[in-house]
SEFIZA-3560 file (N, C-alpha, C; in Angstrom, 3 decimals):
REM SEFIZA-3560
<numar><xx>9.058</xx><yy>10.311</yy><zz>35.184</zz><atom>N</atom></numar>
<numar><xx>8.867</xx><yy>11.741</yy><zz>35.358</zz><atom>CA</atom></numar>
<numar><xx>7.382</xx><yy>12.096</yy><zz>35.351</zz><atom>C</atom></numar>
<numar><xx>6.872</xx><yy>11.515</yy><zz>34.434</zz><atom>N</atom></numar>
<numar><xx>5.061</xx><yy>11.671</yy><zz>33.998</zz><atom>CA</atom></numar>
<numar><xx>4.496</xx><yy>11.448</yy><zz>35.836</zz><atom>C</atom></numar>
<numar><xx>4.347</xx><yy>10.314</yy><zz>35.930</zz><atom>N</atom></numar>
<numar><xx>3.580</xx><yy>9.888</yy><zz>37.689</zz><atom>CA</atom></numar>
<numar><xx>4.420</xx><yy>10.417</yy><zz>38.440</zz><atom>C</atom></numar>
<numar><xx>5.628</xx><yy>10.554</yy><zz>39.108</zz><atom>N</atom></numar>
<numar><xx>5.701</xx><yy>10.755</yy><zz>40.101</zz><atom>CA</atom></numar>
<numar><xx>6.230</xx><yy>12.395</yy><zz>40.315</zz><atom>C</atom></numar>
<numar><xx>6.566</xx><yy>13.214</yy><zz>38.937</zz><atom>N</atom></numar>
<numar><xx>7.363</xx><yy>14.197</yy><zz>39.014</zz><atom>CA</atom></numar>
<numar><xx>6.687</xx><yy>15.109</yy><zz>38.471</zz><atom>C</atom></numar>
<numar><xx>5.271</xx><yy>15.156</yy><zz>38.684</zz><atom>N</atom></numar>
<numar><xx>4.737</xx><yy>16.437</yy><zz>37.774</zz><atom>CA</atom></numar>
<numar><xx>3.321</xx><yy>16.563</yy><zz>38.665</zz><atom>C</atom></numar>
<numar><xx>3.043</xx><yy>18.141</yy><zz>38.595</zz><atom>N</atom></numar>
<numar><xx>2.489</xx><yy>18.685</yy><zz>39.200</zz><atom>CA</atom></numar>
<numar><xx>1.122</xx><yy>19.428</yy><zz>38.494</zz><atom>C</atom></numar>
<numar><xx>0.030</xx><yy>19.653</yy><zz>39.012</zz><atom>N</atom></numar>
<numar><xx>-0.861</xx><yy>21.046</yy><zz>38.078</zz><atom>CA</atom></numar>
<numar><xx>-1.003</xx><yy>21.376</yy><zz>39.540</zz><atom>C</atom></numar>
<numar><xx>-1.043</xx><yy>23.052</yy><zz>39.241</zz><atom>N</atom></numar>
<numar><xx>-1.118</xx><yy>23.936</yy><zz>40.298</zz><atom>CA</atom></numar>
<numar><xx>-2.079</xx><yy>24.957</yy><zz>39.388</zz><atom>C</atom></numar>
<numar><xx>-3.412</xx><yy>25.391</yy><zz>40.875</zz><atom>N</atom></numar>
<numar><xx>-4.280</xx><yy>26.838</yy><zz>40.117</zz><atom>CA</atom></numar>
<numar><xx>-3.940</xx><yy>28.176</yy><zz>40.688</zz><atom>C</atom></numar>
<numar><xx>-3.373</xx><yy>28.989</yy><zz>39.607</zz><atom>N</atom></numar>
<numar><xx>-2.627</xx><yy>30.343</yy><zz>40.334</zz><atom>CA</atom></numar>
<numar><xx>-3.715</xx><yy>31.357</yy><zz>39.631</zz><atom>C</atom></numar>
<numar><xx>-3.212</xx><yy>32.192</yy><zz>39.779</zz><atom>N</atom></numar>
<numar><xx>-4.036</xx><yy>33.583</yy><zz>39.123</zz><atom>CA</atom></numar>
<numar><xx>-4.410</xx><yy>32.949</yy><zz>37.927</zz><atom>C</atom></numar>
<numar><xx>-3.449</xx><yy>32.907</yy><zz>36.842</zz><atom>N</atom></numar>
<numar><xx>-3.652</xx><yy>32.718</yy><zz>35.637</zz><atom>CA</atom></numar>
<numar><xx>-4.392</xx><yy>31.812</yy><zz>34.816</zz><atom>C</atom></numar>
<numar><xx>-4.692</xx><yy>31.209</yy><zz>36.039</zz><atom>N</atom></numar>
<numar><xx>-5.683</xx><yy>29.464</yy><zz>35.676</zz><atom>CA</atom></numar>
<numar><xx>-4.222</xx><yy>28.104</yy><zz>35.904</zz><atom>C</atom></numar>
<numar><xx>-4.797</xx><yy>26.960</yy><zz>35.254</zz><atom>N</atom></numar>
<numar><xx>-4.156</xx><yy>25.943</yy><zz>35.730</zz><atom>CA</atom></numar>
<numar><xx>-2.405</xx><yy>25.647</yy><zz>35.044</zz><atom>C</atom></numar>
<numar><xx>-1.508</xx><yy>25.180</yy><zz>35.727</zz><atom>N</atom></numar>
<numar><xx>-0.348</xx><yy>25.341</yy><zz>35.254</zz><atom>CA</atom></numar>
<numar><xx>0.179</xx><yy>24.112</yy><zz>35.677</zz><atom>C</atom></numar>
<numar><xx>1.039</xx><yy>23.368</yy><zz>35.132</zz><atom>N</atom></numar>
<numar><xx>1.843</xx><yy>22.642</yy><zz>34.733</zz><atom>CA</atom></numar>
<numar><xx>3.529</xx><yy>22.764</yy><zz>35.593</zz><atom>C</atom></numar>
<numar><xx>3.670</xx><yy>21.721</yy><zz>36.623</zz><atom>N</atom></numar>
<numar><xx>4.940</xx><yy>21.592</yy><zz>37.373</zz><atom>CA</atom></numar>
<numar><xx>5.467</xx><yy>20.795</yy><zz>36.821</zz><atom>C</atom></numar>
<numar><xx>7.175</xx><yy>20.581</yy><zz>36.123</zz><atom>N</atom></numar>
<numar><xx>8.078</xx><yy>19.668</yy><zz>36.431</zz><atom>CA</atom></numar>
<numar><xx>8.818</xx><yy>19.781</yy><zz>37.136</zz><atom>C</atom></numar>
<numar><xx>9.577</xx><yy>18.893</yy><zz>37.968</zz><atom>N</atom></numar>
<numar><xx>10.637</xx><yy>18.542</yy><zz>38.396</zz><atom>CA</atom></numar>
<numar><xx>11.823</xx><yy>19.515</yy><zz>38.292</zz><atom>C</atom></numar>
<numar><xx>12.586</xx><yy>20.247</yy><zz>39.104</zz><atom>N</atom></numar>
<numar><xx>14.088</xx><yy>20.439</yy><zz>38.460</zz><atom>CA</atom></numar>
<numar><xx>15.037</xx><yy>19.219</yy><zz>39.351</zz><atom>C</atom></numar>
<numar><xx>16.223</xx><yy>19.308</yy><zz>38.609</zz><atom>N</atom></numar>
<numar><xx>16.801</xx><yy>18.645</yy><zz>38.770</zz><atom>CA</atom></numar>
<numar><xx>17.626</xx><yy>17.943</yy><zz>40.254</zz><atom>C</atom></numar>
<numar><xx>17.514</xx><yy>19.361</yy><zz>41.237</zz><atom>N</atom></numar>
<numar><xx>17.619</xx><yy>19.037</yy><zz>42.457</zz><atom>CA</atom></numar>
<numar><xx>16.505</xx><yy>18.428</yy><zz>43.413</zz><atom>C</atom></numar>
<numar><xx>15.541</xx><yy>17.993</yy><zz>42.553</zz><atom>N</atom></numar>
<numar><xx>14.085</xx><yy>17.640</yy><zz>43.363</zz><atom>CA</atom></numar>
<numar><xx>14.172</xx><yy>16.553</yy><zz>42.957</zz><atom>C</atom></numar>
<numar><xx>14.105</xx><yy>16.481</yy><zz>41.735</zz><atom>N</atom></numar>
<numar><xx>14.483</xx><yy>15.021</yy><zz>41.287</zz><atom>CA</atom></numar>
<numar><xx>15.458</xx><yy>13.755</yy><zz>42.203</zz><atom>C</atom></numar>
<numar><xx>16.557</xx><yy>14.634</yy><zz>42.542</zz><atom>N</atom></numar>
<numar><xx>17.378</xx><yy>13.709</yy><zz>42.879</zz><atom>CA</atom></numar>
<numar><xx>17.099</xx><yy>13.315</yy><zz>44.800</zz><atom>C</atom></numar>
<numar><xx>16.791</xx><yy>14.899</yy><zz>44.679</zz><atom>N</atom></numar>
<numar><xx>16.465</xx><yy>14.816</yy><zz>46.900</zz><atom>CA</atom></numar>
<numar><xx>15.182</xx><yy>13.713</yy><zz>47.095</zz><atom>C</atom></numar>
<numar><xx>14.314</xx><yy>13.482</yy><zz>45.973</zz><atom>N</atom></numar>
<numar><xx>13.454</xx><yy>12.708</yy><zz>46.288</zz><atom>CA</atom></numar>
<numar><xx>13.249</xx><yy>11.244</yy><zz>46.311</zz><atom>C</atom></numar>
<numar><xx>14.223</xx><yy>11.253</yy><zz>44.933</zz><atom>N</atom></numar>
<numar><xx>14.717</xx><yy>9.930</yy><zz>45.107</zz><atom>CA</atom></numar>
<numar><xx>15.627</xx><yy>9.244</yy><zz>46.658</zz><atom>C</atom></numar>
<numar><xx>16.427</xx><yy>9.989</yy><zz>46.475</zz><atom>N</atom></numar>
<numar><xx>17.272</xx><yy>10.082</yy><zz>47.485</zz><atom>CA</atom></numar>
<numar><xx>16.322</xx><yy>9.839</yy><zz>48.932</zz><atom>C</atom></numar>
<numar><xx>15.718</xx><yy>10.458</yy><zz>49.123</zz><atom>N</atom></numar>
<numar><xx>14.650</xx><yy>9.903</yy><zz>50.436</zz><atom>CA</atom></numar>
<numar><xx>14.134</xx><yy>9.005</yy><zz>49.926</zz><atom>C</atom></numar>
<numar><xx>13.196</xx><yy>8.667</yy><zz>49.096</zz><atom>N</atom></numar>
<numar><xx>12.693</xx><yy>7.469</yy><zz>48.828</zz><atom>CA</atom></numar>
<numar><xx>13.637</xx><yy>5.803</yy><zz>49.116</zz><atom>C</atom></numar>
<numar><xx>14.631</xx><yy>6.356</yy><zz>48.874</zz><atom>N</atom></numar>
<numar><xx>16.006</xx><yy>5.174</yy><zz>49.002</zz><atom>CA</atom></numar>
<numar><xx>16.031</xx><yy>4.919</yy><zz>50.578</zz><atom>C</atom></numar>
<numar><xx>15.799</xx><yy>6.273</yy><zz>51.486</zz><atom>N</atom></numar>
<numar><xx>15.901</xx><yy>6.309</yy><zz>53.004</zz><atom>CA</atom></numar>
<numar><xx>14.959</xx><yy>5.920</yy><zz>53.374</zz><atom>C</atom></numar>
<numar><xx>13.457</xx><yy>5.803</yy><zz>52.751</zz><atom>N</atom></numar>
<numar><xx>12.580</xx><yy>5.284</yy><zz>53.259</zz><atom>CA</atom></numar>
<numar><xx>12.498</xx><yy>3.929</yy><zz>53.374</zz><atom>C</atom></numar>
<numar><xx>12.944</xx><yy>3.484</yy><zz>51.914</zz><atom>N</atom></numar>
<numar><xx>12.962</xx><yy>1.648</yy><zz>52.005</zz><atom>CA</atom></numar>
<numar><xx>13.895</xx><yy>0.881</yy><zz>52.746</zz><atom>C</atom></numar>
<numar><xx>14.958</xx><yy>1.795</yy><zz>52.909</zz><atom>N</atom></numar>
<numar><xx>15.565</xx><yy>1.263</yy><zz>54.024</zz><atom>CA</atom></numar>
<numar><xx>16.141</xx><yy>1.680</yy><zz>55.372</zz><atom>C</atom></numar>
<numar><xx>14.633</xx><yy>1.879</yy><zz>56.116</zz><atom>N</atom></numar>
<numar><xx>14.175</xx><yy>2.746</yy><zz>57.210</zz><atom>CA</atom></numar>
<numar><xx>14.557</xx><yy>2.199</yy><zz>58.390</zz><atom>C</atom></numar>
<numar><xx>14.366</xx><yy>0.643</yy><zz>58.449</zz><atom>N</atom></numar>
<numar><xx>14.857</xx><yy>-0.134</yy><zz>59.302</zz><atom>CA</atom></numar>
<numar><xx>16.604</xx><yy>-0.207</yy><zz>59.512</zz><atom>C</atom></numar>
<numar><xx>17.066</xx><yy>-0.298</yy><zz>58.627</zz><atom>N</atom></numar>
<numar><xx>18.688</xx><yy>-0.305</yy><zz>58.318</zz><atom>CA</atom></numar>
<numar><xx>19.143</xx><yy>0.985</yy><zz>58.729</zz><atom>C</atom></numar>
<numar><xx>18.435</xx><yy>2.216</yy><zz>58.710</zz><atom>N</atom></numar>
<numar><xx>18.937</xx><yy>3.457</yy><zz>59.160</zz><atom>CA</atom></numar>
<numar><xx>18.819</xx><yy>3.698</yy><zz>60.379</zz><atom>C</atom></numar>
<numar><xx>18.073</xx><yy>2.865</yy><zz>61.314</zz><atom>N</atom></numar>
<numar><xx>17.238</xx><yy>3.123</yy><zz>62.589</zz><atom>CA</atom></numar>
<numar><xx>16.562</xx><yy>4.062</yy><zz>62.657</zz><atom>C</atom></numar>
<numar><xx>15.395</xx><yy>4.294</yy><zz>61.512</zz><atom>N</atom></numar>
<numar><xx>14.481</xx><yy>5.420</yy><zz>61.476</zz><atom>CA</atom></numar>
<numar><xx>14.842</xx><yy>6.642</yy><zz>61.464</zz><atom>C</atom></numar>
<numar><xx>16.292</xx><yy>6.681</yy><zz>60.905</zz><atom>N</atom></numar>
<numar><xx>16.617</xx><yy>8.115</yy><zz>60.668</zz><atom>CA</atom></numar>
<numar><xx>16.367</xx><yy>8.502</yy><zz>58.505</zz><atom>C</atom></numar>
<numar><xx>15.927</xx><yy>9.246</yy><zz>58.614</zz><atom>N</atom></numar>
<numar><xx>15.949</xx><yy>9.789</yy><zz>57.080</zz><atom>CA</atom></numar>
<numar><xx>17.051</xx><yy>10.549</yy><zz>56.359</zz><atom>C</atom></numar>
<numar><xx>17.486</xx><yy>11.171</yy><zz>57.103</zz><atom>N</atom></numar>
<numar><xx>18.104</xx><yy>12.191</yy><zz>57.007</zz><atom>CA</atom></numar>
<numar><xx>17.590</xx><yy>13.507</yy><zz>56.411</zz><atom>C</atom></numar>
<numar><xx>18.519</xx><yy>14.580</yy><zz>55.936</zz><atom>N</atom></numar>
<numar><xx>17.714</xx><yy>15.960</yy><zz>56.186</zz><atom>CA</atom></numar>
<numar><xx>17.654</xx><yy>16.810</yy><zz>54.119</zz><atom>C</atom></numar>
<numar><xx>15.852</xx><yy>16.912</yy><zz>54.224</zz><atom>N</atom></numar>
<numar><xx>16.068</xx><yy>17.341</yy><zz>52.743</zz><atom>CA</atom></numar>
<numar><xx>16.257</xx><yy>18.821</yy><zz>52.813</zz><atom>C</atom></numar>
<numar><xx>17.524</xx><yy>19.331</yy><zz>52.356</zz><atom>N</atom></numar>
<numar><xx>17.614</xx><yy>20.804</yy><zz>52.417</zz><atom>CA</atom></numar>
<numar><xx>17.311</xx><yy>21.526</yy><zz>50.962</zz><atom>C</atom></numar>
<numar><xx>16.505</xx><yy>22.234</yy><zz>51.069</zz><atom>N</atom></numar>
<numar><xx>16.445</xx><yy>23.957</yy><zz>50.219</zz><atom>CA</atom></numar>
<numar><xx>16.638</xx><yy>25.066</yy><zz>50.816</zz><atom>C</atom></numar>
<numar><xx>17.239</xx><yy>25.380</yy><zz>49.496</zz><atom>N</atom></numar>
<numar><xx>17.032</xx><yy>27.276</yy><zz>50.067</zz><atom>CA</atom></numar>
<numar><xx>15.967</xx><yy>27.808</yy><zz>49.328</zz><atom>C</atom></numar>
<numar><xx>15.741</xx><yy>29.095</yy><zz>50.331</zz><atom>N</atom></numar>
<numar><xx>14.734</xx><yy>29.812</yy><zz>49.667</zz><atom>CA</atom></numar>
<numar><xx>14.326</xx><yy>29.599</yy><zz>48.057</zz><atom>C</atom></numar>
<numar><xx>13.149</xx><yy>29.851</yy><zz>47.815</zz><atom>N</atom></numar>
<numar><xx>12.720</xx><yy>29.750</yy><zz>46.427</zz><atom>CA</atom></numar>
<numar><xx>12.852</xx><yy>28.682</yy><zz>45.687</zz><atom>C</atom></numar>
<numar><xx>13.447</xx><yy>27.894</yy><zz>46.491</zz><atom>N</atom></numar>
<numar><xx>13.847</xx><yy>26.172</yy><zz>45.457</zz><atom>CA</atom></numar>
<numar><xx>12.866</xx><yy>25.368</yy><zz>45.424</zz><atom>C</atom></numar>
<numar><xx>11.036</xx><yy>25.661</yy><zz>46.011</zz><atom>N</atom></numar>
<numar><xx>10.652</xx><yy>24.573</yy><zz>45.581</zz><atom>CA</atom></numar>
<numar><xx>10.183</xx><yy>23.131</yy><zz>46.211</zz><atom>C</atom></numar>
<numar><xx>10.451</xx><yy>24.057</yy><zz>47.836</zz><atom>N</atom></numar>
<numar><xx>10.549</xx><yy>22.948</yy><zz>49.208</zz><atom>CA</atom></numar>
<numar><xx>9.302</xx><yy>22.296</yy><zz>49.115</zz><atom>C</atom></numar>
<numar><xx>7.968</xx><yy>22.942</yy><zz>48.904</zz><atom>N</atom></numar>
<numar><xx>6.872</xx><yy>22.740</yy><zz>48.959</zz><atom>CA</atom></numar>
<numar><xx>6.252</xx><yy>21.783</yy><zz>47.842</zz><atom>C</atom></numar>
<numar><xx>6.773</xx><yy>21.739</yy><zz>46.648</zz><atom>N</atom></numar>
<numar><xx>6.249</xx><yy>20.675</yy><zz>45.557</zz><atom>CA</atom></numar>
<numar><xx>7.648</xx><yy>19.704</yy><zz>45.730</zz><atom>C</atom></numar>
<numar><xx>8.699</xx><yy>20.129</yy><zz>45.958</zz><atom>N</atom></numar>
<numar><xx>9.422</xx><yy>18.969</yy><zz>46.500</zz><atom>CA</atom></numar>
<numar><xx>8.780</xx><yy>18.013</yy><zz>47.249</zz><atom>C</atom></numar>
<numar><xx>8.416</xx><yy>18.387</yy><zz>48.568</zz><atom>N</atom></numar>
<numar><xx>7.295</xx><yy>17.507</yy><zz>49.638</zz><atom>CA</atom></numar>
<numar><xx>6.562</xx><yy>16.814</yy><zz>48.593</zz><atom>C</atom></numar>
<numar><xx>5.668</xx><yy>17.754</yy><zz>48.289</zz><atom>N</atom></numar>
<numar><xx>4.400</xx><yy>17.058</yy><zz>46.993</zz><atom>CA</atom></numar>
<numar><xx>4.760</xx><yy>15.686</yy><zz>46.361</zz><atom>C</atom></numar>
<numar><xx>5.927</xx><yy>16.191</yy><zz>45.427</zz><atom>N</atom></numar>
<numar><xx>6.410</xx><yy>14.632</yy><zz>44.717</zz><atom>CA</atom></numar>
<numar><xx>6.958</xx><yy>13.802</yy><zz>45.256</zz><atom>C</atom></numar>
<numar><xx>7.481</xx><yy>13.808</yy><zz>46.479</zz><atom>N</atom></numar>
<numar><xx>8.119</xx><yy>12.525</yy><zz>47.770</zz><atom>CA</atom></numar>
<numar><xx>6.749</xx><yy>12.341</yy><zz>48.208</zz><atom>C</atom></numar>
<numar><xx>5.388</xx><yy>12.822</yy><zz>49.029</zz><atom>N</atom></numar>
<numar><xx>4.659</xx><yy>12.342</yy><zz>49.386</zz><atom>CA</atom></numar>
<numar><xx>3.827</xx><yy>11.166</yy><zz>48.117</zz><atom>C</atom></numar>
<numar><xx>3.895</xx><yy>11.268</yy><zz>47.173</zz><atom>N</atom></numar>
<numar><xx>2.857</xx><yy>10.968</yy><zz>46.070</zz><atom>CA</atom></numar>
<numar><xx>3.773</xx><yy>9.482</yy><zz>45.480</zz><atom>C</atom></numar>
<numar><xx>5.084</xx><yy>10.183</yy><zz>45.432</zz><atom>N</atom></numar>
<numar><xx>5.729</xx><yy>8.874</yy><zz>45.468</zz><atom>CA</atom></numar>
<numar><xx>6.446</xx><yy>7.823</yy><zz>46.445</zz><atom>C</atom></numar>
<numar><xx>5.818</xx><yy>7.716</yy><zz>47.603</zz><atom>N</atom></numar>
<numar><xx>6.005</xx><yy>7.267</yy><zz>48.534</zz><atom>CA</atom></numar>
<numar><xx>4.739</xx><yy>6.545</yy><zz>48.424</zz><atom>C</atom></numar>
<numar><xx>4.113</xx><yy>7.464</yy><zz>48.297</zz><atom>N</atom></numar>
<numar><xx>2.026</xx><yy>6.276</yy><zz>47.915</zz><atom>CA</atom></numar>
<numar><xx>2.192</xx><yy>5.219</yy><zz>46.985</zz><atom>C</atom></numar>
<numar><xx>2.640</xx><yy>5.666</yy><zz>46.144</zz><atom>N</atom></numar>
<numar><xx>2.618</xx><yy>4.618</yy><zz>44.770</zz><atom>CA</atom></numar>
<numar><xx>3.765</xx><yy>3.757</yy><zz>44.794</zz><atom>C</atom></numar>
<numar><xx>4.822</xx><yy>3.805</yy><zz>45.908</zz><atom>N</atom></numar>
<numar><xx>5.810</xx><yy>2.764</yy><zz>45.755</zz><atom>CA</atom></numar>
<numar><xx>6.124</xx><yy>2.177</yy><zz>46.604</zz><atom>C</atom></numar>
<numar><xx>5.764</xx><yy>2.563</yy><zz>47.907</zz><atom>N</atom></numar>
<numar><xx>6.139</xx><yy>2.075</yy><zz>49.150</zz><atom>CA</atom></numar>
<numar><xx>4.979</xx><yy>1.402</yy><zz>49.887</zz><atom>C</atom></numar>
<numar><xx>4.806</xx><yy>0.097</yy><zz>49.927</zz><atom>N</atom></numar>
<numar><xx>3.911</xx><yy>-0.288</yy><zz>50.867</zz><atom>CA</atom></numar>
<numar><xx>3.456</xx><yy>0.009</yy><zz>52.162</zz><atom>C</atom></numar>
<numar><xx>2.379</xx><yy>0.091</yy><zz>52.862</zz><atom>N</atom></numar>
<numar><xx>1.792</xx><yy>0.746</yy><zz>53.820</zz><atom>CA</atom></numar>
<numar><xx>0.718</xx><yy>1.435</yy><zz>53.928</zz><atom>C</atom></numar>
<numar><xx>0.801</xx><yy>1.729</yy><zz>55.161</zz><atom>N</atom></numar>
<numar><xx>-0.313</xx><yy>2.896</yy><zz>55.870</zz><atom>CA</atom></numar>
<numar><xx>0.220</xx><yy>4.049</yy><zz>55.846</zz><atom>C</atom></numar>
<numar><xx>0.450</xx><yy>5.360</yy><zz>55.073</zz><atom>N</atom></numar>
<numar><xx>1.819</xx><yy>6.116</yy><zz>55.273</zz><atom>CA</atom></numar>
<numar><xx>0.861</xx><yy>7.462</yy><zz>55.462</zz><atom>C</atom></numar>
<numar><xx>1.536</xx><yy>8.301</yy><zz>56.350</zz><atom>N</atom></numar>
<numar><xx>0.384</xx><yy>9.274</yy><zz>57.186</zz><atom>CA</atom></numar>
<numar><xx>1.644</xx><yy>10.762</yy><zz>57.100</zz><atom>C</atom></numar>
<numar><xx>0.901</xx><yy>11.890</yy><zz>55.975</zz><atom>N</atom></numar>
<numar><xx>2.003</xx><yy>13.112</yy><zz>56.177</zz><atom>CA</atom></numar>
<numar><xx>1.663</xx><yy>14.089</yy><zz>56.654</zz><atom>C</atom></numar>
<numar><xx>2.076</xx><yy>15.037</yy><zz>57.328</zz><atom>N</atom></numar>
<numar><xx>1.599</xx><yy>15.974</yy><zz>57.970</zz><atom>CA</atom></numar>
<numar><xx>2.741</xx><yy>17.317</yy><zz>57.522</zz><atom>C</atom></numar>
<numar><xx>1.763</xx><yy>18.379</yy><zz>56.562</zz><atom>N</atom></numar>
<numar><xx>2.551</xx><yy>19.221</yy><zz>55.726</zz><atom>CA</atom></numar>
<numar><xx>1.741</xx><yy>20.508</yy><zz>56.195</zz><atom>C</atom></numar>
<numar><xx>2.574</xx><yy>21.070</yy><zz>56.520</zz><atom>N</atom></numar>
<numar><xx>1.950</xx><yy>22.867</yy><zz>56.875</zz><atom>CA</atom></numar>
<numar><xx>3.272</xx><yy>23.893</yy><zz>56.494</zz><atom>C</atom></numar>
<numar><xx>2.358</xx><yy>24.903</yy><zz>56.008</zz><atom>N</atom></numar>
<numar><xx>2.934</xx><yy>26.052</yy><zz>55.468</zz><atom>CA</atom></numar>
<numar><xx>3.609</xx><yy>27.245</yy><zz>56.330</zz><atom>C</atom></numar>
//
């Protein structure tokens, strides 16, 4: 949870502290599983869904960060708001 599931973000208030909820937790793993076996899927991932307000955006965050630290490669993300 410490490395791959936590966040600091600077908002108004100064610096703040992200964990994980529990549906991020699992969607990320969950891709991470699709990534290692990328070849076996024929490069399909499949699809990470949120709804509004859930978090889509530090979701990304902790799949990109843990994709660095666990997955071998050259790995290249392209994230816009």
């Amino acid at each position: 949870m410490v490395e791959n599931f936590t966040l600091f973000s600077e908002e108004q208030g100064g610096l703040i502290k992200l964990v994980a909820k529990n549906h991020q937790y699992l969607g990320v793993n969950n891709c991470l599983e699709a990534v290692q076996n990328i070849r076996e899927n024929q490069g399909k991932l499949g699809v990470f869904w949120h709804t509004q307000g859930s978090g889509k955006s530090f979701s990304m965050q902790f799949f990109f960060q843990k994709v660095h630290r666990r997955v071998q490669g050259s790995w290249t993300f392209v994230f816009t708001l």
